[in-house]
N, C-alpha and C positions, 0 to 999 in steps of 0.2 A: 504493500500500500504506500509506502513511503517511497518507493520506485516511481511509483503511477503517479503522487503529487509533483513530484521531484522534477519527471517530466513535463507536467502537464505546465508548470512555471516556467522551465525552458522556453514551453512552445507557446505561451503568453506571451514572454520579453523579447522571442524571433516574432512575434507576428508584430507586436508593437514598435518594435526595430522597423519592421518593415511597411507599418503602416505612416511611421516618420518618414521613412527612406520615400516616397511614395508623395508627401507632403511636400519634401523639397522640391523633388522632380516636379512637380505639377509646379512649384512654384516658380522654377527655373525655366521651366517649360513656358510659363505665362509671360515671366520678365525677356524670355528669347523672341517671342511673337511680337511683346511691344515694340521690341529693338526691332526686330523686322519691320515690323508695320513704318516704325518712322524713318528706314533706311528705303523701303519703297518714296514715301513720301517724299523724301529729300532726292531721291534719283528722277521723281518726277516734274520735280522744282528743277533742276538742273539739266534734263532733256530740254524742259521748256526756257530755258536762261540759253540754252546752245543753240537752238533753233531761231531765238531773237537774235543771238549774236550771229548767226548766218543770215540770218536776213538784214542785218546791218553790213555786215561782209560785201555782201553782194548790193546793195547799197551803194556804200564805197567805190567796189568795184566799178560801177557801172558808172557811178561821177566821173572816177580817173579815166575811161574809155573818152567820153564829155571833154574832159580839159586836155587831153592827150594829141595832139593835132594828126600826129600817124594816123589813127584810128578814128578818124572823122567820119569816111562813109561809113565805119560800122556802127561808131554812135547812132549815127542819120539812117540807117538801117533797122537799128533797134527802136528807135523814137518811131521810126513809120512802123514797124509791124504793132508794138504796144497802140498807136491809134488807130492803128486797123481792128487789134480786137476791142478798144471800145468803143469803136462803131458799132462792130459785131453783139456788143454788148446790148447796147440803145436800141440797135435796133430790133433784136430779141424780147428786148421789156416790151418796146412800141406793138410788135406784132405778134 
């Protein structure tokens, strides 16, 4: 009888051990998600900050083509095809 108590205490302070064990993880498990959640958030903050800075790039870009005098027809190429498509525009709303 003092076998069968003996054990039966072991296998209280192993399930209690493990029911701790158990507690961390869930807890560690919860504080991993958050860190997750706000490392998504912060990679979607900074796709979106990359994608403004390409479009100020190009931007730029397209200035210097402008002030560049070598590249005059292609400026004057690109000024005509952008007012082609906002005609193509206008005149899409219109009809």
């Amino acid at each position: 009888m003092k076998e069968t108590l003996k054990n039966v205490d072991e296998l209280y302070d192993k399930i209690n051990q493990l029911l701790k064990s158990y507690d961390l993880l869930k807890k560690n498990n919860d504080k991993i998600l958050e860190d997750l959640n706000s490392v998504k958030i912060s990679l979607l903050n900074k796709e979106d900050e990359i994608k403004k800075l390409k479009e100020k790039y190009d931007s730029l870009k397209f200035s210097n083509i402008i002030y560049n005098q070598s590249d005059k027809k292609l400026a004057k190429k690109k000024i005509r095809k952008m007012i082609d498509e906002i005609d193509n525009c206008i005149l899409n709303l219109m009809g």
